[in-house]
N, C-alpha and C positions, 0 to 999 in steps of 0.2 A: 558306225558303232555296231558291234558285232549281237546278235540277237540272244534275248535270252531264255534258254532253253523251258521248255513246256514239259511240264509232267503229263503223261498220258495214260488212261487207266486201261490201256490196250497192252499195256506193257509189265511184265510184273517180274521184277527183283528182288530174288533170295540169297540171303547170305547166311553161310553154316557161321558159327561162332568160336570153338574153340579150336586153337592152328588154324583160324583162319582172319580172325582179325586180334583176338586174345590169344597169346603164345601161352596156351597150357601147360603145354607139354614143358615148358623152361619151368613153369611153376613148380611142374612135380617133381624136375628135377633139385632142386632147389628144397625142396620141401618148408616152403615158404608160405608163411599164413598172413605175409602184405608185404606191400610194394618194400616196405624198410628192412626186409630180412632177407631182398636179393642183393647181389655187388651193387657197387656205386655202380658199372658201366651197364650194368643192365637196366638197373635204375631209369635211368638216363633212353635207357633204346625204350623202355615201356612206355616211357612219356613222349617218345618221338612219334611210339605207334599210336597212343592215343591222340594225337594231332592229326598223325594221317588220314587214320580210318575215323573221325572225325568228318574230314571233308570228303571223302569215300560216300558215307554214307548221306550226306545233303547232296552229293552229285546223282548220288541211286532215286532219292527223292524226287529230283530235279525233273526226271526220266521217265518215272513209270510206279507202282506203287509199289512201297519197298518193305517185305517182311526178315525176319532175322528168324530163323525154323536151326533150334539145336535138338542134336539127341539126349542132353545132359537133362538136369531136372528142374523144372520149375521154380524159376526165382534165382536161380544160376547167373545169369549172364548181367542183371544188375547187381548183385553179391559181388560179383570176381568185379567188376566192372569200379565201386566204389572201396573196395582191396587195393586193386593193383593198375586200374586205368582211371583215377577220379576226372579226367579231363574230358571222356568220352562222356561223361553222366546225363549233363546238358542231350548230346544229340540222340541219346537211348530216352529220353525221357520227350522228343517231337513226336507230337500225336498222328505223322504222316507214317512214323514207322513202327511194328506190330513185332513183338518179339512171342515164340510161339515154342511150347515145347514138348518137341513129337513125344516123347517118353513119357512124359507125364500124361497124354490123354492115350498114347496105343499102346504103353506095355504090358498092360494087362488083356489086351486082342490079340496081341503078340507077344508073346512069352520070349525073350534073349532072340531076337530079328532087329536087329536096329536097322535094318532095309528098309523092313516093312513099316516100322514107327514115321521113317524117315516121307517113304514113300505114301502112306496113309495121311499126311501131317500137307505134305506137297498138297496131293489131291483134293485134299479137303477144303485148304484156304483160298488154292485158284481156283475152283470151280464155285464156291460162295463170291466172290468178286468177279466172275466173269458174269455169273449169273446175276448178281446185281445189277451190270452195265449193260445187261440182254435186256430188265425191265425197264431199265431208264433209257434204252434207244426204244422198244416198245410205246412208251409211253409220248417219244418224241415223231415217231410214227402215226400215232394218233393222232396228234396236233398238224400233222404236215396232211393226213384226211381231213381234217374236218376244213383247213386252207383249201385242199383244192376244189374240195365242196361246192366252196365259198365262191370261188373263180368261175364254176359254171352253175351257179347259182338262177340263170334264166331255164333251164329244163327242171324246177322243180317247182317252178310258179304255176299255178293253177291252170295256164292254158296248155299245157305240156300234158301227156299221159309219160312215163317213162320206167321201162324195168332196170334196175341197177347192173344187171346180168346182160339179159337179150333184150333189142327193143322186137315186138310182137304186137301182132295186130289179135286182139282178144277173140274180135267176136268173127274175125276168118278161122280162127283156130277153131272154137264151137262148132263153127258151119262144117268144118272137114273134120272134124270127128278130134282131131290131135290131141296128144295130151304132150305139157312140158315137165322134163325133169331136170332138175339141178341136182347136183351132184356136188357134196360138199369134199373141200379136200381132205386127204386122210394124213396125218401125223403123226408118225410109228417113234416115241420114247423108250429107249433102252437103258435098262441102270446096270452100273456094274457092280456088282455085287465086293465082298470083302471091306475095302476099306469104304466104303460108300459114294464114291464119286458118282456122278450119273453123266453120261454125254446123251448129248441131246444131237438127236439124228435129225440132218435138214431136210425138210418138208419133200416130197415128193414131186414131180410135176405134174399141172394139172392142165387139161382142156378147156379152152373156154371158148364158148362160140363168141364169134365176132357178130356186130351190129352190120358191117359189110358182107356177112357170106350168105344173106336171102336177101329174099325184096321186103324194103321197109317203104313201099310206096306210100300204103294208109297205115304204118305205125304209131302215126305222130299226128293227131287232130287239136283244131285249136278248139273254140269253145263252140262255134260256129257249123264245124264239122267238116270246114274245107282240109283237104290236103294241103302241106306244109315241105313239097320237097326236100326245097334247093337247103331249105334250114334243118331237114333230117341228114342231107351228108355231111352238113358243115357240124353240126350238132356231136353225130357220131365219131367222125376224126381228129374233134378235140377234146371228146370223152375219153376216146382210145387214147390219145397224145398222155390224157394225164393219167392215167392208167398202167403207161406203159413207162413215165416218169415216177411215177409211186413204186411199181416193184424194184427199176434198177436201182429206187432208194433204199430199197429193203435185201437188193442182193449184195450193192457194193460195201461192204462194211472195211474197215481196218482192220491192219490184217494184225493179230492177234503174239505175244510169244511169250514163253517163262524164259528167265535169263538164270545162270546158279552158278554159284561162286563159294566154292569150297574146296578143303584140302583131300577128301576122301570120293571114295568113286561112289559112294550113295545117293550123294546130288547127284552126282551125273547121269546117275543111271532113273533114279526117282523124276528126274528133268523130264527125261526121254517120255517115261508113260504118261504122264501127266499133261504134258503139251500131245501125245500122240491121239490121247481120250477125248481132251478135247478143242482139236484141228486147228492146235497151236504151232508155232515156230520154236521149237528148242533150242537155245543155245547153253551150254556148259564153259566155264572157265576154272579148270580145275587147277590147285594151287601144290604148292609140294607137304606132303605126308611129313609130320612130326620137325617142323622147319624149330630150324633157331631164331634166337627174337627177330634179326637183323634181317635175314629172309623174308620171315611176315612183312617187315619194312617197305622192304623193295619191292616185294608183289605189289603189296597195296600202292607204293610211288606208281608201278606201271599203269593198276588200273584206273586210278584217277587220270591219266593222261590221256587215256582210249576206250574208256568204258564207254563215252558216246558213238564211239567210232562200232563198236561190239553192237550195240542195241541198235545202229542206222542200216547194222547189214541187213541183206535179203534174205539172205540163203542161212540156214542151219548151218553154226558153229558148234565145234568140238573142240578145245583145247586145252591144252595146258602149258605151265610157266614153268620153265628151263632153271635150274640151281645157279647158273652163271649167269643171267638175265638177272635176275633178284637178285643178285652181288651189285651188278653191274649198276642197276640203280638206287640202290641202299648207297652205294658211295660216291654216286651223282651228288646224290641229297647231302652227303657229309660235307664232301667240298664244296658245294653250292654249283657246280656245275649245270650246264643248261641242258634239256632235253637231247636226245641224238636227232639229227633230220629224218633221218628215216624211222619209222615206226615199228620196223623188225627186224633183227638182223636173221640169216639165213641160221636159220635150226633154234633162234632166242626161243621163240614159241612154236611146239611143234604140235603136230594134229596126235590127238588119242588116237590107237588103231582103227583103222577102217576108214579115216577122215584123209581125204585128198590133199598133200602139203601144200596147193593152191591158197586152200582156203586157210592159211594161217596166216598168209601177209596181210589180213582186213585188219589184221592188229595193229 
């Protein structure tokens, strides 16, 4: 029985809104003020796409957390939504999914920049949600201290002296004059100015002396005041041990990406800084520019079929969906035809400039 997929909050999916799962552009043609004042056949494709993108959008869910970011205005996208797609209502109304509208909070920062609306609207809600999942792995950090604490819980019983740092013999130190200094690590925060994202720069590396690089011969007295060797090395290489199991949990993290799915290069380009700020995985699926209903169709047929396949890669996608590809499954779905075996055909999906053709067979 095949598994079922896990949403992951390492993951975060944006979807533009109009031409890209709402055929606006048909609307305006049309100059239609609801679904009943376009042709029957369109009628007809508007309800196909609210099915689609429908399940489009519980597969985004499925994945990773899933926001819907337009340029249009505030209260847009549920308006046209119960006009002219009443069947999508239901899935715009799951509280998994956040519908967000860059103009309405950045056009007055940016005066006619729909980049920058675009690009400020990006930055702002991944970096609130990564930074969310930065306090709640912090917090899960904490509890995995105060566990390993726990585990070597006999160096902190009464017969034990022990510095959390260096073990140190006190009163040798006195006698030779020494003084000890610790040195706290230093943590350089850089914000980026404009639209306010802030990346958080990771910690520097720091020194620590080791409990093996002097003699701890008398570091470790019991109450008695005999030495304690053979239990100071064993002491010290499983303090190390879980020391050195506590950072690689703090270094290994999941690895992190924005995904964007829209018809204009705004996401794409918005994607780019946004995963680049902060030391994210970008991926772009860009859709075709002012498509007709039947088009949006077909996009959306394809990426329900490989959107997981999109979000499992490694490496940085760029792409976009071909006019003959979007035919090509818009009338799969018509005749009920089955999937193709293969998952690309040569040029279906090709790389935006500068993207190696390699990388568009992962589709």
């Amino acid at each position: 029985m095949a598994k079922e997929p896990t949403s992951d909050p390492n993951n975060i999916l944006i979807f533009d809104w109009d031409d890209t799962i709402c055929p606006s552009s048909a609307i305006d043609v049309h100059k239609a003020q609801q679904l009943s004042d376009l042709p029957l056949e369109q009628q007809k494709l508007f309800n196909e796409i609210s099915q689609v993108a429908t399940k489009t959008l519980s597969l985004a869910c499925e994945l990773g957390t899933t926001l819907i970011i337009t340029n249009s205005d505030d209260g847009w996208v549920r308006f046209s939504a119960r006009k002219f797609m009443p069947e999508i209502l239901p899935a715009l109304d799951d509280p998994r999914i956040e519908i967000v509208s860059a103009r309405t909070r950045y056009e007055s920062l940016y005066p006619g920049q729909p980049l920058c609306w675009k690009a400020a609207a990006f930055a702002h809600e991944v970096n609130e949600r990564f930074q969310q999942l930065d306090a709640s792995l912090a917090k899960e950090d904490e509890n995995d201290t105060v566990d390993c604490d726990e585990a070597v819980s006999p160096l902190s019983t009464p017969r034990y002296r022990r510095n959390s740092i260096v073990m140190t013999d006190v009163e040798e130190e006195e006698e030779e004059g020494e003084e000890s200094v610790l040195q706290s690590p230093q943590v350089d925060e850089n914000k980026r100015g404009g639209n306010g994202a802030q990346t958080v720069t990771p910690p520097g590396s720091m020194e620590k002396s080791s409990p093996m690089d002097r003699s701890i011969d008398n570091s470790i007295y019991d109450e008695e005041g005999n030495g304690n060797d053979d239990d100071d090395d064993e002491n010290a290489k499983e303090g190390g041990g879980q020391e050195e199991k506590k950072e690689e949990q703090k270094v290994q993290r999941p690895r992190r990406q924005v995904v964007s799915f829209g018809d204009s290069l705004e996401e794409r380009t918005a994607c780019k800084i946004v995963a680049s700020q902060l030391n994210a995985t970008p991926k772009s699926v860009k859709f075709l520019s002012h498509p007709k209903p039947v088009l949006i169709l077909g996009q959306l047929e394809m990426l329900n079929r490989y959107m997981g396949v999109v979000v499992a890669a490694e490496e940085q996608l760029d792409l976009e969906i071909s006019q003959a590809q979007a035919l090509e499954e818009a009338e799969r779905r018509f005749m009920g035809m089955p999937p193709p075996s293969s998952p690309c055909k040569e040029g279906g999906v090709k790389s935006v400039v500068g993207t190696p053709v390699a990388t568009t067979k992962r589709l």
